[in-house]
N, C-alpha and C positions, 0 to 999 in steps of 0.2 A: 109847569113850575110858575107860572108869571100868575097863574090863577091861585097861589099859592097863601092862604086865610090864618088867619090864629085869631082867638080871643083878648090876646093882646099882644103886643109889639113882642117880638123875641130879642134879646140881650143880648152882642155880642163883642166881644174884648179880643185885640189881638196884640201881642205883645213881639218887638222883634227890635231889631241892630243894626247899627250904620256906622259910618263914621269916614274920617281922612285914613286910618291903617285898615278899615273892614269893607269898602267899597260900599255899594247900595244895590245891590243881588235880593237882598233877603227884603230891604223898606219894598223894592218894588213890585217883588211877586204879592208878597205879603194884600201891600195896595189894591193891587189886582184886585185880588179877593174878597179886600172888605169892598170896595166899590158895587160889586155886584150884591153883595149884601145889602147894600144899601140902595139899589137899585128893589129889592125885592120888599122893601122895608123894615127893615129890621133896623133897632137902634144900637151903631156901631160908635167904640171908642177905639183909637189907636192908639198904643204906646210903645216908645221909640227911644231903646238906648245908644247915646251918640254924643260923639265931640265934635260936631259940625251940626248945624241947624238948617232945617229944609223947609222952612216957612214958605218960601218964594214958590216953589214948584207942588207942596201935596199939601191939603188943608188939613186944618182942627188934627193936628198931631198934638197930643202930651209928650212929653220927658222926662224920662225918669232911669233909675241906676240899678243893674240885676241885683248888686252888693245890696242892696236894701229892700228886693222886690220882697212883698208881701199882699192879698190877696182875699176876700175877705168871701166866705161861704156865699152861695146864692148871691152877686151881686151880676152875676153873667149867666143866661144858660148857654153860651157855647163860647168857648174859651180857642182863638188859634197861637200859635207858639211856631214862632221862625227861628232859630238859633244856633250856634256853634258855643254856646257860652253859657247856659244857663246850665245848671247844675241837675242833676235826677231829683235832689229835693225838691225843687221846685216846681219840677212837669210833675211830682206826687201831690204836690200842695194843688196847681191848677186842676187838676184829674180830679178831688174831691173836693175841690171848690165851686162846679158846676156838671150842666148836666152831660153836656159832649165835649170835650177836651179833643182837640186836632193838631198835629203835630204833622210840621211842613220839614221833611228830612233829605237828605242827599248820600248818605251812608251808612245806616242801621249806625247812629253815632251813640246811641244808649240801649239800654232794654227798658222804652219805655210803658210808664204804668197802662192803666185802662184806659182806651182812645182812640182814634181814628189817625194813623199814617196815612200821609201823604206824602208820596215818590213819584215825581213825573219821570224820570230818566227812563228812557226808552226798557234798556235790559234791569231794572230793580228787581220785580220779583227774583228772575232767574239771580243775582246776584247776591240781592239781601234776604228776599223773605220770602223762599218755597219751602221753609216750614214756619207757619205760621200758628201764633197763639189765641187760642180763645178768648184774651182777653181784647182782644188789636181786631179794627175794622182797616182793611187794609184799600186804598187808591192810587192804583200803580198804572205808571205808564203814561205816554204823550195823551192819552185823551183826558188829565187834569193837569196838563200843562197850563199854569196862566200867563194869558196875554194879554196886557193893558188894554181899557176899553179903548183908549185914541189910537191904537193900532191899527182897529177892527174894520175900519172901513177908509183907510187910505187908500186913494190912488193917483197912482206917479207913473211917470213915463220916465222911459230908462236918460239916464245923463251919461257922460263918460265921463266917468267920477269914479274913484275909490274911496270908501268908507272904512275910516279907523276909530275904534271905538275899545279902548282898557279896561274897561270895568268904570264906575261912578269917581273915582277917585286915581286910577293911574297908579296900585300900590306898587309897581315894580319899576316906573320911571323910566316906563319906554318910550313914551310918546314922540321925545327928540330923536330918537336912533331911529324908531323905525320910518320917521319920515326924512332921515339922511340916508336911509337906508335906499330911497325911491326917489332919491333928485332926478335918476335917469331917465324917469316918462314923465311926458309933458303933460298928462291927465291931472286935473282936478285933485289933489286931496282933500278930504272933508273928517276935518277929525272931532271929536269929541272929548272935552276939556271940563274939569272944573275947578283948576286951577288959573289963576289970574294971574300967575309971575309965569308958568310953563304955556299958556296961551300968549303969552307976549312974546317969550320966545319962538313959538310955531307961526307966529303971523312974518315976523318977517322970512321965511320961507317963500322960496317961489312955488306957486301952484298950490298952496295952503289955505283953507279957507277953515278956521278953528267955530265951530259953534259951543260957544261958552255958556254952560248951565242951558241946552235949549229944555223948553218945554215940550212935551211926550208928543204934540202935534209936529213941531220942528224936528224932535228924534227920529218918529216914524217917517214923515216926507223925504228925507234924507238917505234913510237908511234902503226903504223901498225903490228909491227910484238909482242908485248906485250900480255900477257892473260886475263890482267885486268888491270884499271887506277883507278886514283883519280885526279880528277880534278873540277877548282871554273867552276859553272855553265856558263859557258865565251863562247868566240868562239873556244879556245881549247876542248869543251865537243860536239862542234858540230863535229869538224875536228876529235875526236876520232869515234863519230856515224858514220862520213862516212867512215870512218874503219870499222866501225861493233865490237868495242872494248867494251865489257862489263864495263861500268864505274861508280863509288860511286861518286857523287857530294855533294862538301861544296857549300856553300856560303855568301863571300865576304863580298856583297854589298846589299845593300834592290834589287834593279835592278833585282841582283841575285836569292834572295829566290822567289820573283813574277814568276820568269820564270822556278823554278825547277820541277815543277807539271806536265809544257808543253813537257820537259824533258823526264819523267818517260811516261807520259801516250803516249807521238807517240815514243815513242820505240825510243827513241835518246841515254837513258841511262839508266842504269839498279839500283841503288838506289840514295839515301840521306841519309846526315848525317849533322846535325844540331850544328853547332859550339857552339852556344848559350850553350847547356846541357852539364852541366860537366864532363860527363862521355862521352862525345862525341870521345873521343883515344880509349877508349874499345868497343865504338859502331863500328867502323871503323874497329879495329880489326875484332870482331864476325862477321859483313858482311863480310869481305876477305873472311875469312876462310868458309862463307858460298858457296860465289861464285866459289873458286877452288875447293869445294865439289860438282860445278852443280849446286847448287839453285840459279838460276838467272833469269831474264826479258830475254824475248827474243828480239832481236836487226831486227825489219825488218823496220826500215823509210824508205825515201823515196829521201835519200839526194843522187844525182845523180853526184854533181859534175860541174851541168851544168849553175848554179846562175851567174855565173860572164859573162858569154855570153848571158844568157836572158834579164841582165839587161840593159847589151850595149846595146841589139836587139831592146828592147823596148823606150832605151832612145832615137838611132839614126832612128828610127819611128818617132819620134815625132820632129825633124831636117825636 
């Protein structure tokens, strides 16, 4: 692929969602993606619907609103689409507005037009799509899982340290509970923040050490060199599995609790703890404390690292 030629530059647009209520799951896989695009040369535009702005951490992003997206024939040939929120009209408007249309999905959430799915979740075929239509190139499974390129080649030596991490935004407002939840070990917390008034309250915590907005070199160093995490079943709990980070998963979002099972059983993460039950702080505790004792899931997937070049490989196949 890296020997990979055209006549001229190939065109590619990717369109997807962020925000303070939608976390940053979808800007970052998405990133992923174009990165390696852009690594192969191809000439990438990103566009980013959001009420918080990411200047600071991913370049040459646009902004723009689904309510007005509009799209214009041939101005892309390969069109990616990350969403919860854009409409079927619209993945029909991209699909005949270029020449390969790529749709990045997590639950068979439409019946979308002609185009290339993308599913990393370990069990997707078996779940969403083992009847498959002739219209749909289907990539399923952990080997198009993306993982940031500044992941790819860290390495840390272990700290005793716990790693907490909510998703980009913290939609559920745990961040203070679960780190009262953990007064009782003197280990390290290293949490992930990108809130400025909820980081001000976690620093004066003892044993709290808030990395506010780190950059994806700071994310990774941290995250790798930890002995245990807590994180929402997100794309942070994959990027801790390709660590091999023994990790407790909440969950969020409905999204989330359907996919913590696929978690636990391919060895992506090592328990659950269910927000829902009131006694859910003390459940989180007793696990810790079970895990720095040893009792834990053993961490063997299969996440390689190599998702964000397979999926180019197989997108610019089909160019």
């Amino acid at each position: 692929m890296d020997q990979y030629k055209t006549t001229k530059a190939e065109r590619i647009a990717f369109f997807t969602e962020a925000g303070a209520s939608r976390g940053m799951g979808h800007l970052v896989r998405s990133f992923a993606i174009c990165e390696t695009f852009q690594s192969l040369g191809l000439e990438t535009q990103f566009f980013l619907d959001s009420d918080v702005r990411f200047d600071d951490r991913f370049n040459d992003i646009y902004y723009f609103k689904w309510e007005s997206f509009e799209i214009e024939k041939d101005n892309y040939d390969i069109v990616v689409i990350d969403s919860y929120e854009a409409s079927l009209e619209k993945y029909v408007k991209i699909s005949n507005a270029c020449k390969v249309a790529v749709y990045l999905d997590d639950f068979k959430r439409l019946d979308y037009p002609k185009g290339v799915i993308v599913n990393f979740a370990p069990e997707s075929e078996e779940n969403f799509y083992q009847f498959k239509q002739a219209k749909h190139h289907h990539l399923l499974g952990l080997q198009y899982l993306p993982i940031r390129s500044d992941f790819l080649n860290i390495k840390a030596s272990k700290s005793q340290q716990i790693f907490i991490m909510l998703g980009g935004s913290d939609v559920a407002n745990l961040s203070v509970e679960i780190v009262d939840s953990l007064k009782a070990f003197s280990l390290k917390k290293v949490i992930v923040s990108n809130d400025e008034t909820i980081s001000q309250v976690l620093e004066k915590h003892q044993d709290v050490t808030v990395l506010y907005k780190p950059s994806d070199t700071q994310l990774a160093q941290s995250m790798s060199s930890s002995v245990i995490a807590i994180s929402t079943a997100s794309m942070g709990a994959y990027e801790l599995g390709y660590f091999k980070v023994p990790t407790i998963l909440i969950a969020v979002a409905k999204n989330q609790e359907d996919g913590v099972s696929q978690f636990i059983e391919h060895h992506i993460s090592s328990d659950f703890v269910s927000i829902s039950d009131d006694s859910w702080k003390e459940e989180i505790a007793i696990k810790v404390k079970d895990m720095l004792n040893g009792r834990q899931h053993g961490l063997d997937n299969v996440i390689d690292g190599n998702g964000t070049r397979n999926i180019a490989k197989k997108i610019l196949e089909l160019l």
